[in-house]
C-alpha positions as CSV (number, residue, x, y, z in Angstrom):
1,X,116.9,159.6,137.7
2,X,119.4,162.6,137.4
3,X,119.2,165.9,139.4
4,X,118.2,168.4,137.2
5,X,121.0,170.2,136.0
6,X,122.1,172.3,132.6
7,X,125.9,171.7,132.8
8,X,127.9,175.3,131.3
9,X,129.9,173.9,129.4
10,X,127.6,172.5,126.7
11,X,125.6,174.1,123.6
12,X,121.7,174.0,124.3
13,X,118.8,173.8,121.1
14,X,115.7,174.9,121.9
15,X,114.3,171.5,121.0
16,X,116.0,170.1,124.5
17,X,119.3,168.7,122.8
18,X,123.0,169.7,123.5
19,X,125.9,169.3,122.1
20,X,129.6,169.4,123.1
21,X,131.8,170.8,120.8
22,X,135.3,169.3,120.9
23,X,137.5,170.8,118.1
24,X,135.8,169.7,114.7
25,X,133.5,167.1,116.5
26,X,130.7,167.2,118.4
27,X,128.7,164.6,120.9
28,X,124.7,165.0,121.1
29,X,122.7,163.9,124.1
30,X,119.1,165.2,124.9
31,X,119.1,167.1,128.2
32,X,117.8,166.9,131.6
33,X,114.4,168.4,131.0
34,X,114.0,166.2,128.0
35,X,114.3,162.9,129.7
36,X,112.4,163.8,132.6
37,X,109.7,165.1,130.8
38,X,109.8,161.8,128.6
39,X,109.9,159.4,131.8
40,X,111.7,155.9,131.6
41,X,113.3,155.5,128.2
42,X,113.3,151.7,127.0
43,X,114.8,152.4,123.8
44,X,116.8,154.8,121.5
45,X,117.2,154.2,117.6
46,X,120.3,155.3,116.4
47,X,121.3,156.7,113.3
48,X,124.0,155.2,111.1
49,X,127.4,155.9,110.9
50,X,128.2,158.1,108.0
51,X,124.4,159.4,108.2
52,X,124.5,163.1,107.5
53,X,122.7,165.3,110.1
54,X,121.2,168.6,109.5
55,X,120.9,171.4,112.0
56,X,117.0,171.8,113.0
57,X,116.3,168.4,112.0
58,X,115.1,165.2,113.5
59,X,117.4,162.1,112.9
60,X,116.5,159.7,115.7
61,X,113.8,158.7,117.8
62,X,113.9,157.9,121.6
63,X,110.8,155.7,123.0
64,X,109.6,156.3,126.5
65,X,106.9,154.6,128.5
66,X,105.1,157.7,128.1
67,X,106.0,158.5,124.8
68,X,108.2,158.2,121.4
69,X,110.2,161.8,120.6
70,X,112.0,163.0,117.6
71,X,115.8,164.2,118.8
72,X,116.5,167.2,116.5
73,X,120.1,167.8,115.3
74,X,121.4,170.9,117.0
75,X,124.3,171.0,114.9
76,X,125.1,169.4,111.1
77,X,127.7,166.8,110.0
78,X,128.2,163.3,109.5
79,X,127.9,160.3,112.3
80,X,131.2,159.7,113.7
81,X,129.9,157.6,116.0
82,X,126.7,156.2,117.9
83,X,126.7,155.2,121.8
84,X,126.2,151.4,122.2
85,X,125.6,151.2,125.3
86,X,122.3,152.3,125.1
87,X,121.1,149.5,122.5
88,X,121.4,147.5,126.5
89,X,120.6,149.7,128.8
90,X,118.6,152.8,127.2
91,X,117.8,153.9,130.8
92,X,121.1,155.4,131.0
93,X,119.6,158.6,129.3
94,X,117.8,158.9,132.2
95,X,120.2,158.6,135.2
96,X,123.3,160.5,132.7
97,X,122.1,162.6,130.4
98,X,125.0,164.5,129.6
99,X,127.5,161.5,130.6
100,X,127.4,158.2,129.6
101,X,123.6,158.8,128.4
102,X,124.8,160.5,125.3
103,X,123.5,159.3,121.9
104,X,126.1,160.5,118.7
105,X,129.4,161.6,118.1
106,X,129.3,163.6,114.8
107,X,132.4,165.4,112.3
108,X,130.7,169.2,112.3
109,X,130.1,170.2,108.5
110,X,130.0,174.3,109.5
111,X,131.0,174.7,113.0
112,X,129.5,178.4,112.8
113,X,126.2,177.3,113.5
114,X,127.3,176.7,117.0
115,X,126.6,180.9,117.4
116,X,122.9,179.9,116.5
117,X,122.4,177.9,119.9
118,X,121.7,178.5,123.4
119,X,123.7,178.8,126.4
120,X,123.3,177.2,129.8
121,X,121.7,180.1,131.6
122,X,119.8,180.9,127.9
123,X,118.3,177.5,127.4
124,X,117.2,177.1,131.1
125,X,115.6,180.8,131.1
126,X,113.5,178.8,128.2
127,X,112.2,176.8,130.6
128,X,110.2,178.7,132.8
């Protein structure tokens, strides 16, 4: 399991995703809080590639042994890319939640809607 952590350089929702936005792309993970408050995850379902996301919306599920949770989209666009690694070893979310635990890669459709989400020190003041 991963020390808790809300790294600065990432985009927060309030649902407990981020996103790192790299020119007119983007990677989604869910973050530290998620995944602990979700325990173990054994699996993650990904969208498909060329799947449209929309900001505020769920477009995946991740399965715990506590639980199954909708991941909300904290940005719009199209699925550039999903992580395989996690179809093998879904526990990654868990111990790398902002590293190799990420779950899409998407092309942003309105990059603007970056002003709508939550900084580091914003997100984790939601936490308390």
């Amino acid at each position: 399991m991963a020390d808790a952590s809300y790294p600065d350089d990432l985009l927060y929702h309030p649902e407990h995703d981020w996103a790192r936005v790299e020119g007119e792309e983007a990677t989604f993970g869910i973050t530290w809080y998620a995944q602990d408050q979700l325990g173990e995850v054994v699996f993650f379902d990904p969208p498909a590639i060329g799947g449209q996301l929309k900001q505020n919306e769920a477009y995946t599920e991740v399965e715990s042994v506590k639980a199954v949770s909708d991941v909300f989209a904290p940005l719009t666009g199209e699925v550039v890319a999903i992580n395989d690694l996690l179809s093998d070893k879904p526990e990654t979310i868990n111990s790398d939640p902002y590293g190799d635990g990420w779950l899409v890669r998407v092309r942003l459709s309105d990059p603007s809607e970056t002003e709508s989400l939550l900084s580091a020190a914003a997100y984790e003041a939601t936490l308390a």
